[in-house]
Structures are given as C-alpha cells and as structure tokens.
N, C-alpha and C positions, 0 to 999 in steps of 0.2 A: 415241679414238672409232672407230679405223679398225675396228675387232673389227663394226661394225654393216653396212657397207655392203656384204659380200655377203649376209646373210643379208634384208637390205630387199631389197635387189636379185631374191633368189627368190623373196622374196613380193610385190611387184609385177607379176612377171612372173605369174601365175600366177593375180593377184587384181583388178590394175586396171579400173576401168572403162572399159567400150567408149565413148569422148567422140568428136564427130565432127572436132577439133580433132589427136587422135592419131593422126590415119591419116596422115599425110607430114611430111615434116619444113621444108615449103615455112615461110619465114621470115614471110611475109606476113601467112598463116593462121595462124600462132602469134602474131604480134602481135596482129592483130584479136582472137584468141579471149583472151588475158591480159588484153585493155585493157577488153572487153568482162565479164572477171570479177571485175574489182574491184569491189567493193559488190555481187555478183550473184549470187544463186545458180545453181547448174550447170546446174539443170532450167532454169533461165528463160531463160536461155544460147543452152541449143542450138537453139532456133528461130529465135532474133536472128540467130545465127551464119550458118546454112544460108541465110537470106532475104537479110543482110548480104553476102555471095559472090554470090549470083546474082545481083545486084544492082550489084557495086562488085569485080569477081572480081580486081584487081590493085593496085599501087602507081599507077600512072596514072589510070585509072577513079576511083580514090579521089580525088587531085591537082584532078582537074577537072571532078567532083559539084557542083552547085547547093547552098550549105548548105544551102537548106529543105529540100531532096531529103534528104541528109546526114541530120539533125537528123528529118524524118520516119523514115526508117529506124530511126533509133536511137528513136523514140519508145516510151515502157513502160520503158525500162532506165534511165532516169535517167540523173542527172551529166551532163550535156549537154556539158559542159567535154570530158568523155573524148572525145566525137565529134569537136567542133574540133581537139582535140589531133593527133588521128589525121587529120585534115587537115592540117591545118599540117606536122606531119612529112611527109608525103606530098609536098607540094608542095617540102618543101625536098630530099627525096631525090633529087626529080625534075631540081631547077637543079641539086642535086652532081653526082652521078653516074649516077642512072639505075636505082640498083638497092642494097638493102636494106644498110647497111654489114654488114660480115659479123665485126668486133670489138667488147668491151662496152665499151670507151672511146668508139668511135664510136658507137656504138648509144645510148648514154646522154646525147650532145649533143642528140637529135630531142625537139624539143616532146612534153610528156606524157608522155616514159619517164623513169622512177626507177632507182633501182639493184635491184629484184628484176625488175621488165620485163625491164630488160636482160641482166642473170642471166639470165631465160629463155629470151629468143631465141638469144642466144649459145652458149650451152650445148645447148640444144635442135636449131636450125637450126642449127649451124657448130660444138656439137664443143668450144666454148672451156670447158676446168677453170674455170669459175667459176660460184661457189655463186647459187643464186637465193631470195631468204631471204625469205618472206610472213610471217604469222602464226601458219599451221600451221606451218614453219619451227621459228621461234623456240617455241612449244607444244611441241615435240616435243625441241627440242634441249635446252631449260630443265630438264624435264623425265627425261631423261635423266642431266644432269647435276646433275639434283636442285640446283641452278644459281638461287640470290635477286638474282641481276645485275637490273636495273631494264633491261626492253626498249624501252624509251622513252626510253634516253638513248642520243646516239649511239656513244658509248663501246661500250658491250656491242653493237652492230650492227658496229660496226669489226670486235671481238672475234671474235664470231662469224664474220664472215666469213673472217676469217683460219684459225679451226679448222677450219671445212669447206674451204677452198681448201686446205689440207694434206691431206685425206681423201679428198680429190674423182679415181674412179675415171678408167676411161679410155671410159667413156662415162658424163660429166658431165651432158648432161642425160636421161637414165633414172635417173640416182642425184636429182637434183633434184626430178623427178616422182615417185620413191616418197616422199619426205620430205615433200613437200606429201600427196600422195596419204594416207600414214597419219594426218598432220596431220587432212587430212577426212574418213576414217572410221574410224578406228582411238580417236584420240590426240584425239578429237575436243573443238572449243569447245565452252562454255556445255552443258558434261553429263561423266557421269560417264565416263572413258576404260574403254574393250572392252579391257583389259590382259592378260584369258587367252585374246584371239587375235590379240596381238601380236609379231610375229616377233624385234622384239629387246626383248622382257619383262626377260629375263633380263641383260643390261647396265645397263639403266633403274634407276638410283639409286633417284628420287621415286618406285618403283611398290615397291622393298623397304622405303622407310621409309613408305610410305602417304601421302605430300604433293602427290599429283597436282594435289588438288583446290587448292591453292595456287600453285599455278603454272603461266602464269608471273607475277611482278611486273611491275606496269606502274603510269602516271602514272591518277590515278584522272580521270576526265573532269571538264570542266569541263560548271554546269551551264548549259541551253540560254537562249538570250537569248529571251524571248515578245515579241512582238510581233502588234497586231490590227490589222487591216483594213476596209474595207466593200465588197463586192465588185459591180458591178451588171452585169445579166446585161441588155441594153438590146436591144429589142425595137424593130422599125420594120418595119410589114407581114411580108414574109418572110424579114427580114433580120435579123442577129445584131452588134451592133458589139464589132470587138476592137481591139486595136491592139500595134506593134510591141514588145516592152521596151529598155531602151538596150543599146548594144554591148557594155559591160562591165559586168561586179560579177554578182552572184545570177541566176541563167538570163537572162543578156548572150544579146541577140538573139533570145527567144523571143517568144509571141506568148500574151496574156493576155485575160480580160475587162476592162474597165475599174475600176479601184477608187483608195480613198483609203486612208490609213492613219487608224486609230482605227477605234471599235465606233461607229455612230450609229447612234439610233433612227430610226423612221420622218421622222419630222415633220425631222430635221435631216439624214435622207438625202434629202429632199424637197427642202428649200432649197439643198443642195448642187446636185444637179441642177440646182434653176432658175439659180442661180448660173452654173453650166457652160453655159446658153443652150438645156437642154432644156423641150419641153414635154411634161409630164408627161400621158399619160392616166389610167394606172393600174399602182399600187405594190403589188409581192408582195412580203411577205420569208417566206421559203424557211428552210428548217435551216441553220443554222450548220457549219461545217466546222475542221477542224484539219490542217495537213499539217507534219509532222517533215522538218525539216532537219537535216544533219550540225550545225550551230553554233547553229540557232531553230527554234522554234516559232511558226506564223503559224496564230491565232484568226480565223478571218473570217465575217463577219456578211453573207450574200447576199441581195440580193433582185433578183425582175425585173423590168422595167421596161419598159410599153409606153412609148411616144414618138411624139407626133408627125411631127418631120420629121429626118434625120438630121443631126448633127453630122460636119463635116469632120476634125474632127482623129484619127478614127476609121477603120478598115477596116469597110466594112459587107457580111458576104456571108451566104449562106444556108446552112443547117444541115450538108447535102450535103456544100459546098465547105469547109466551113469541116474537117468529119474527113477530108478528103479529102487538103488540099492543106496545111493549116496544124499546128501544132505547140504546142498547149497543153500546157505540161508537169503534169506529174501534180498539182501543187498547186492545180492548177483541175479537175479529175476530177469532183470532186460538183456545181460549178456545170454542168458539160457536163450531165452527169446529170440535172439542175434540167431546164436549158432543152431537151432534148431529149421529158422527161417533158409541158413546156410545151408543146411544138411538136404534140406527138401529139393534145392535146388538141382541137386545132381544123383 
C-alpha cells in the first residue's frame, strides 16, 4: 500500500478543510477536538470547540472545572461520559506530571482515550509513526484492499494497524488526517463514494471491481432495547421540580424531570403522584416523545403538573435558572419545550 501515501499526501494538502482544530499542533487542542468528534459532526463541532477553549483554554483549567460547569459546556453534544472522561484524564495528568504524555502507550493509559485518540495525538502533536484508525480509516483501507476482513473483530484492527505502521511517512500525522479526511469526503459513509475525484482511484481494488458499496464488513448491530417512561413536568407557582440522576450508569450525574418507568394513563399518573405526597391541582398530558440511544429506545409519556406545595426530594428552581445553570440532557428537550411553551402562557 506504500504506492498511496504520497499521492494522499498531495491531495490533502491542497484540498483539506480549514477546521479550527488544524491550526497548531498544541496536544491539548487536538484532544479536546478528537474527543469532541466522536458521535459529532464537524459542523456541530466547531462551535463547542471555540466556546470549549475560551472557557477551559488548558489541561489545568480543565482538572479544576466545576463538573456542572463542565457538563454545561458540553451541553448539545451529547455522550456526557466523553466530558468526564476528559476530566478525569486531566486531573490525572495533573498528579503525574503536569503536562500531556507525549507517547501512544502513555497517552492511551488516560481515562476516555482508545487506541485511534491516541493514534491521534501522538501522531499529530508529537510526530509518533503510529496509525490512528476511525471508521473512515478502516472504509477507506477495506476498500482499497477490496479487503471482506470483518472490522468488528479485533483481529482485523490488530491487522490493520500493523499495515499502516509499516506505511506510515515521516510525518505521520498529516498522513493520518488525509486518511480520515478522504474517509469524510471522498470515500464517504452511508452514500455512494466520489471515486473520479479520488487521488488514489487507481490503486483501489473495490473501485475496479465495483464493490465499494459492500464494504466494509462489519458485525450487524444489535437491535435497540425500548423501554417507556412517564415523565412529569411538575409545576409549583414559578418553580420547576427536577432532581439529581445517580453517579453512575446512563447520564450518571445529570439532572432530569422527574419520572417512573412504564406508560401510565392519566388516572394512574394521578395516583402515582398522590402516592409520592403530591397535591395535585391540575394534570396536563402533553405529546409524547422518543429519544435514541446508542443501546435503547426511551418512549415517554409527559405530562405537567401544577402542585400545590413542593416536595423535598426535588430541586425546585425557576425556568431562567434552570437553562442557565443546570444540565438536562437532550432526552428531555421536548419536555423543556412542554414547560417552557407552559411558562409563556401565563
């Protein structure tokens, strides 16, 4: 495969996208914008990015961020995990040493980085021949190699990375960035690959025998687990009740409306409430909502709820405060919506 890597290499230079992530090779800024693009697209990126820096501009400012601060920042991009992560590593760079390990063995100990993170920083910020392998990655190399290896197994990831660390120029990571690069616009997922303005067409096995659209193999997804909810959007003069989620498991430490699991009707979301020590004045149920998770699907049944006096087990603050300072993850979007619609009214 070595026959590809200058002529990627010309066409990168000449065609990459201006990202605000390429302008230094600061090791920092390359983590944050990687960790920031898994699950995300580019566009939606670079605003997090730019707001994320001005904000948290090094490995220390990161270390000793308020999570809700944290986790508001990152608010809209999802994965909520990825922000802790990026704390937690922070905070441990800080008891080591002080400053960003500069090898992919060390780089790959810190909480949240895999083996293509680390590929990237390495490679990128510090120079080290090692491959950094995503999805365009593997798309692009399969592909080439006209190549029915299953990339889903870790075998063929092994594989692969060995081929490209024999390949891999003397500036590793510019040769990594054209690979992903072509990956996303070129060689592109979920469509049909731009093959007659691809600089290495003409090595590309899968594009002489026409099996693009085949590869690569991979494990076919499992399907999602559903699960329903009742969501209540609980109302007390000008106040909104929310409360903590736990530490750990599915958005560990975010901050929710109140709900049960299961679909209830009115009449048994009523008795729930009274159950819970609410006094009920008056019961809205609202549209129903859906929000996709990588592993479920959660059905929820919303309605709002005036109340007479509030419940302690609750946060109870006002609409203002609540977008302000608190961090509903996107799974509750439509009930914000609900109750925001709700608040206007009166």
């Amino acid at each position: 495969m070595k026959e590809i890597v200058k002529p990627l290499l010309n066409w990168y230079q000449k065609n990459k996208r201006e990202l605000p992530w390429r302008n230094d090779k600061n090791p920092y800024h390359i983590w944050v914008s990687e960790i920031m693009l898994q699950q995300t697209r580019v566009e939606a990126v670079k605003v997090y990015y730019e707001r994320f820096l001005k904000e948290i501009p090094d490995i220390t400012s990161l270390a000793n961020i308020h999570l809700d601060q944290l986790l508001k920042l990152w608010e809209g991009l999802g994965y909520y995990s990825r922000a802790k992560n990026l704390q937690k590593a922070a905070q441990k760079i800080i008891e080591d040493t002080g400053s960003m390990p500069s090898t992919y063995e060390e780089i790959i100990k810190l909480p949240g980085i895999g083996e293509y993170t680390a590929g990237a920083i390495a490679s990128i910020a510090f120079g080290e021949k090692v491959p950094a392998i995503d999805g365009n990655v593997f798309r692009v190399i399969m592909r080439i190699q006209n190549s029915r290896r299953n990339i889903s197994k870790t075998t063929t990831k092994k594989e692969l990375f060995k081929e490209l660390s024999e390949i891999m120029p003397n500036d590793p990571g510019t040769f990594n960035q054209a690979l992903m690069e072509l990956g996303a616009t070129i060689c592109v997922p979920n469509g049909i690959p731009h093959c007659e303005n691809c600089p290495i067409q003409k090595y590309c096995k899968s594009s002489q025998e026409n099996t693009m659209m085949e590869l690569p193999i991979k494990d076919t997804k499992k399907e999602k687990k559903i699960e329903q909810y009742t969501v209540f959007i609980l109302l007390n003069y000008h106040t909104v009740a929310i409360h903590k989620r736990p530490n750990r498991g599915l958005l560990a430490s975010m901050y929710e409306f109140p709900n049960i699991k299961g679909n209830l009707n009115q009449e048994d979301a009523l008795k729930y409430l009274k159950k819970e020590g609410y006094q009920v004045l008056r019961i809205l149920e609202r549209d129903s909502s859906k929000h996709i998770f990588t592993h479920k699907i959660w059905y929820m049944t919303n309605y709002i709820v005036y109340v007479e006096e509030n419940n302690q087990k609750n946060i109870w603050v006002d609409v203002s405060t609540l977008e302000k300072q608190y961090v509903l993850p996107s799974a509750f979007k439509t009930q914000l919506k609900q109750l925001k619609d709700e608040v206007q009214k009166h």
